[in-house]
Structure formats: structure tokens, C-alpha cells
C-alpha positions in Angstrom: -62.0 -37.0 -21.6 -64.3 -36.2 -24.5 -63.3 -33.5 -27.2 -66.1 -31.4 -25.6 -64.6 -30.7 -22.5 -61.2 -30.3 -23.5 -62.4 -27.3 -26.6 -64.5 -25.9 -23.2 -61.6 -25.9 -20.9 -59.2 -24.5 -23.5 -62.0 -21.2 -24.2 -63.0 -20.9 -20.3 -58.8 -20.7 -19.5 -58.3 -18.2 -22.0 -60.8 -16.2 -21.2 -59.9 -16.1 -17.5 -56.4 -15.3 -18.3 -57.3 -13.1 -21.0 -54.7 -15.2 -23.7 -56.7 -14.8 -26.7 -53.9 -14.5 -29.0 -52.7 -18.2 -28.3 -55.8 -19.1 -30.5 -54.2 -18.3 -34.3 -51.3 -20.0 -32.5 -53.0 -22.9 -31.6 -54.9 -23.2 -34.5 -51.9 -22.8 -37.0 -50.3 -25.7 -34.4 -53.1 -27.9 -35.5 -53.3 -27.2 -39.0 -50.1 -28.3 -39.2 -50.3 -31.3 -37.5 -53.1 -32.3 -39.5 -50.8 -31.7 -42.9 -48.3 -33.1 -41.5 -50.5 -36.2 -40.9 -51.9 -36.3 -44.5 -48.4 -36.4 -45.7 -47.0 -38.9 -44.0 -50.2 -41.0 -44.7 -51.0 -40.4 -47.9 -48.9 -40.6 -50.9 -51.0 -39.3 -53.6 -51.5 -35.7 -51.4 -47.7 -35.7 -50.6 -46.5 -33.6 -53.6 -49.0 -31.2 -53.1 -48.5 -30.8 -49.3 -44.9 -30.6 -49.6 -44.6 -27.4 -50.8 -46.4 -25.4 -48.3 -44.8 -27.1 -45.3 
């Protein structure tokens, strides 16, 4: 399943259901994953991305 339609079921669900508050949620979700992943992998970022988790 290609990033495509996963992004286009996502918007066409929460615009049936009328959920579009889950976005920030969903978004702050994958920001920190992302951090998350950086620190882990990445020792010169790690002091820096510390802090804000």
C-alpha cells in the first residue's frame, strides 16, 4: 500500500466522519515518532532532542 493511498484514506475518513481535530493529534503523534527516531539513531542530535521530549 503506497503512502498515497493511506494520506487519501486518512483525509477521505475524516472528512466523512467529520474528525478533524485527530489531525494536530496525529500530527503531534508523528512528530514525535520521528524525534524519537533521530534520538535513538543519532548520537550527535541526542542532547539536543533530549530536552524537548
Amino acid at each position: 500500500m503506497s503512502r498515497q493511498t493511506i494520506l487519501t484514506e486518512y483525509w477521505e475518513f475524516l472528512k466523512y466522519q467529520k474528525k478533524f481535530w485527530l489531525v494536530p493529534v496525529v500530527a503531534i503523534l508523528v512528530f514525535m515518532g520521528v524525534l524519537l527516531a533521530f534520538a535513538t539513531s543519532s548520537t550527535t542530535i541526542a542532547p539536543f532532542i533530549y530536552p524537548l521530549l
